[in-house]
C-alpha positions as CSV (number, residue, x, y, z in Angstrom):
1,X,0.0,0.0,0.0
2,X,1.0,3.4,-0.7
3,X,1.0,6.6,1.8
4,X,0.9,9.8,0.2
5,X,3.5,12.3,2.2
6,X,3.6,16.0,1.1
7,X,6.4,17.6,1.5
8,X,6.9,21.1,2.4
9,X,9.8,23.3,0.6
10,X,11.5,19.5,1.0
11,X,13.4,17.9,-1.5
12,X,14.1,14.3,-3.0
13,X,16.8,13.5,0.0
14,X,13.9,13.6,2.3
15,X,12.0,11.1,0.4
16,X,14.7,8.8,0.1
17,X,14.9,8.8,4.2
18,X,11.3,8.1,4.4
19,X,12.2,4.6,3.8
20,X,8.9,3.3,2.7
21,X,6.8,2.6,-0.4
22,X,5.8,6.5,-0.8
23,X,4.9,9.0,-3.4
24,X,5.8,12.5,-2.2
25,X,4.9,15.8,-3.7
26,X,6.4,19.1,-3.1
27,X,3.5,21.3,-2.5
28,X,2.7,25.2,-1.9
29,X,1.7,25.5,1.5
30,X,-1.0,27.8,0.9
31,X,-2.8,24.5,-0.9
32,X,-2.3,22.4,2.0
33,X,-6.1,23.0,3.1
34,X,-7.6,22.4,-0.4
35,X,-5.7,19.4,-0.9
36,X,-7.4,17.7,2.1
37,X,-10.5,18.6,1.3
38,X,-10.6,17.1,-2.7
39,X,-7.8,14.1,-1.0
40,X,-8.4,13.1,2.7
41,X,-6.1,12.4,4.9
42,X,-2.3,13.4,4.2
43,X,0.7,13.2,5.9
44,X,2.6,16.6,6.1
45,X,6.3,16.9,6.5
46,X,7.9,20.4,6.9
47,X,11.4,20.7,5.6
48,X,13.5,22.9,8.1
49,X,14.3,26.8,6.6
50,X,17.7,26.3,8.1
51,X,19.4,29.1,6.1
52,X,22.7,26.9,3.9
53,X,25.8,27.9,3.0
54,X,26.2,26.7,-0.5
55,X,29.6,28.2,-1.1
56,X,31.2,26.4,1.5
57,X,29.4,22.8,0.7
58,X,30.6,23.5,-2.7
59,X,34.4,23.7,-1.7
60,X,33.7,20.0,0.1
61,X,33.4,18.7,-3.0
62,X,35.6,16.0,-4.9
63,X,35.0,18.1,-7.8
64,X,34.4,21.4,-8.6
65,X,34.4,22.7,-12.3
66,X,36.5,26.0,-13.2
67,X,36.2,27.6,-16.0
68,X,40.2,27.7,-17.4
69,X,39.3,30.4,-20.2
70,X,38.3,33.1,-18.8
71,X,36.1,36.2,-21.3
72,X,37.1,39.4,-20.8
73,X,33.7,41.0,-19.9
74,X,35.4,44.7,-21.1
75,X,33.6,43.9,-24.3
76,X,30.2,43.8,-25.1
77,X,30.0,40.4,-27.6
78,X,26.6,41.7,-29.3
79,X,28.3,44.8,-30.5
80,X,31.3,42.8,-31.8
81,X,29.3,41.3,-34.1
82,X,30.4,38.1,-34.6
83,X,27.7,36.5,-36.0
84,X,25.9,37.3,-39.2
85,X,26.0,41.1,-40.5
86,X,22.1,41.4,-40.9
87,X,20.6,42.6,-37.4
88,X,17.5,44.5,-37.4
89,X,19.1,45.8,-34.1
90,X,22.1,46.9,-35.4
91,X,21.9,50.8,-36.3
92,X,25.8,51.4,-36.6
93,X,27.9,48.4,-38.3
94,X,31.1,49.3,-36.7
95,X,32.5,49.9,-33.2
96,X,35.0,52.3,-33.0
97,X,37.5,52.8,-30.6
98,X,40.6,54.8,-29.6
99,X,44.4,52.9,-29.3
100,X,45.7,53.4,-26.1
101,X,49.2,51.9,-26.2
102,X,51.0,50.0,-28.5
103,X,52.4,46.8,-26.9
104,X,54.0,45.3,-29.7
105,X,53.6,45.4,-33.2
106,X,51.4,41.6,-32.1
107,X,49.7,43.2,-29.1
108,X,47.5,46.8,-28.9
109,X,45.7,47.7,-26.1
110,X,42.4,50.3,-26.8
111,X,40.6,53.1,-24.7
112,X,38.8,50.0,-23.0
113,X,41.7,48.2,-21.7
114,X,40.6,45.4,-24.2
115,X,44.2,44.3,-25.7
116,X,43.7,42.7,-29.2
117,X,46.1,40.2,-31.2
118,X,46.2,41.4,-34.9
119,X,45.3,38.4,-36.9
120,X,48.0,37.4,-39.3
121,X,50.7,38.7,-38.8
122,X,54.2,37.8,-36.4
123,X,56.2,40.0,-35.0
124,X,60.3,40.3,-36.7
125,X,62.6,41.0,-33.6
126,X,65.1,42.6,-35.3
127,X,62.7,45.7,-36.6
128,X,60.0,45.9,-33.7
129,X,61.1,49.0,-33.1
130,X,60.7,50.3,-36.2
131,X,56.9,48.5,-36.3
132,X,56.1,50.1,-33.1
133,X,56.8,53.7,-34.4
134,X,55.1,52.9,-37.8
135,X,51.6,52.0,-35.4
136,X,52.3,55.1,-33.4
137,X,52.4,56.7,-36.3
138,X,49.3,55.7,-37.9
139,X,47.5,55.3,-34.9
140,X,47.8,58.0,-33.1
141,X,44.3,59.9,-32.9
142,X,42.4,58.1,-35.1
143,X,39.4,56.2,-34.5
144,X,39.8,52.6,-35.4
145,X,37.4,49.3,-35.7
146,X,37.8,45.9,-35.4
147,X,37.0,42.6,-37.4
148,X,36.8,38.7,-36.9
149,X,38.1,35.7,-37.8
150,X,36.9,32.2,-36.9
151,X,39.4,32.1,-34.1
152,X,38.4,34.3,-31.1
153,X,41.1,34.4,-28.4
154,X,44.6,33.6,-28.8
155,X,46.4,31.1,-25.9
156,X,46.7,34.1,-23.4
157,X,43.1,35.1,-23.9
158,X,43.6,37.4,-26.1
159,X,40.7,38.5,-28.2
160,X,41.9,38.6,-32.1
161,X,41.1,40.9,-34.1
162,X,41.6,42.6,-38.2
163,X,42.2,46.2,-37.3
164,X,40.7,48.7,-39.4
165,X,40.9,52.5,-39.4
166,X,37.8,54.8,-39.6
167,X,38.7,55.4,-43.5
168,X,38.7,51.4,-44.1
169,X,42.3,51.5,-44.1
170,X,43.2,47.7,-43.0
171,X,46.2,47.6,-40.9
172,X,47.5,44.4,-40.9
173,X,48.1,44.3,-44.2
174,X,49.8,47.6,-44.0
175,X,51.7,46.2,-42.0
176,X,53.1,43.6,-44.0
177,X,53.2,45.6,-47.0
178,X,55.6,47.7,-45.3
179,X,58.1,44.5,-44.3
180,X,57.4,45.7,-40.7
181,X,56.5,42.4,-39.7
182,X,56.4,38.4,-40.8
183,X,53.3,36.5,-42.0
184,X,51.6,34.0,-39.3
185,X,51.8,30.5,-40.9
186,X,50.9,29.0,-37.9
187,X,47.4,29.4,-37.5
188,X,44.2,29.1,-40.3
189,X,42.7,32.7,-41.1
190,X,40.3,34.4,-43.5
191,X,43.4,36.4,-45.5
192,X,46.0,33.6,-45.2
193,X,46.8,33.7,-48.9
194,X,46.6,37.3,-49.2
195,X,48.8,37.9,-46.6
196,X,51.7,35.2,-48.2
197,X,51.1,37.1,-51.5
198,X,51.6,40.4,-50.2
C-alpha cells in the first residue's frame, strides 16, 4: 500500500529517508487545506528553513568545475558582431575605438583596456622598433574598428582581431606591406593567402 507524504519546501533526499513505499509531492503550503478537502487524509512533513551555506558545501566537494578560459567582460560580444551582418538591431555596423598603447607590433591595447592580437601577422625582432613607431604613427588619434576571424582568443586570452581605421584602411596588411612584420603561418585565417602574397 501506498502513503501519500507532502512535502513542504523539501526535497528528493527527504523522500529517500522516508524509507517506505511512498509518493511525495512538493507542495505550496498555501494549498495544503484544499488538498485535504478534494484528497483526505495526508501526511505533512515540513522541511527545516535552516538558512545553507552553499559556497562552503561546494568547496567540500571532490570536484568542482573552473572555468580555465576566462572572457574578458570589457567587451560587449553583441556589438562585436560576430555573428551574421544582418541585425534588425544593429543601427551602426562598426565599433570604433581609440588605441591606447601599442604593446608590440602583435599586441594593442584600446581606450577599453581590451588588448587585441592582430590576426595574421608575427612579430620580426630585429625591426619591432621600427613596427612600433610605424603604429604610433598611424594610430595616433584616429578612431579605429575591429573585425573577426573564426578564431576568437589567442592562448593568453587574447581577443583577435583585423584592425581597421575609420577610412577602411586595414592595418595588418599595411603592416606587411611595409616588411614591418612576418606573416603568421601557424594558424588558419580568413586572409592567409593574401597575406603570403603580399
Amino acid at each position: 500500500m501506498q502513503t501519500t507524504h507532502t512535502i513542504i519546501n523539501g526535497d528528493s533526499r527527504q523522500m529517500c529517508e522516508l524509507k517506505d513505499n511512498s509518493v511525495g509531492y512538493e507542495i505550496n503550503p498555501d494549498f495544503i487545506s484544499v488538498i485535504q478537502e478534494k484528497v483526505g487524509s495526508i501526511e505533512v512533513i515540513r522541511q527545516n528553513n535552516d538558512t545553507k551555506n552553499f559556497d562552503d558545501k561546494i568547496k567540500h566537494l571532490p570536484y568542482q568545475f573552473k572555468d580555465t578560459h576566462k572572457i574578458d567582460k570589457k567587451i560587449d560580444i553583441k556589438k562585436m558582431q560576430f555573428g551574421s551582418k544582418i541585425d534588425k538591431n544593429s543601427k551602426e555596423r562598426e565599433q570604433y575605438y581609440m588605441v591606447k598603447e601599442i604593446i608590440s607590433p602583435e599586441l594593442i591595447r584600446l581606450n577599453n583596456d581590451l588588448i587585441i592580437r592582430l590576426i595574421g601577422i608575427k612579430q620580426n625582432p630585429q625591426i619591432n622598433g621600427r613596427a612600433t613607431e610605424y603604429l604610433k604613427k598611424k594610430l595616433n588619434g584616429k578612431r579605429v574598428f575591429l573585425k573577426f576571424d573564426e578564431q576568437k582568443y589567442d592562448s593568453n586570452n587574447n581577443l583577435m582581431a583585423y584592425l581597421y581605421l575609420e577610412n577602411k584602411t586595414f592595418v595588418n596588411a599595411h603592416l606587411l606591406k611595409e616588411k614591418l612584420v612576418d606573416v603568421d603561418t601557424i594558424i588558419n585565417f580568413k586572409y592567409k593567402n593574401k597575406f603570403q602574397t603580399i
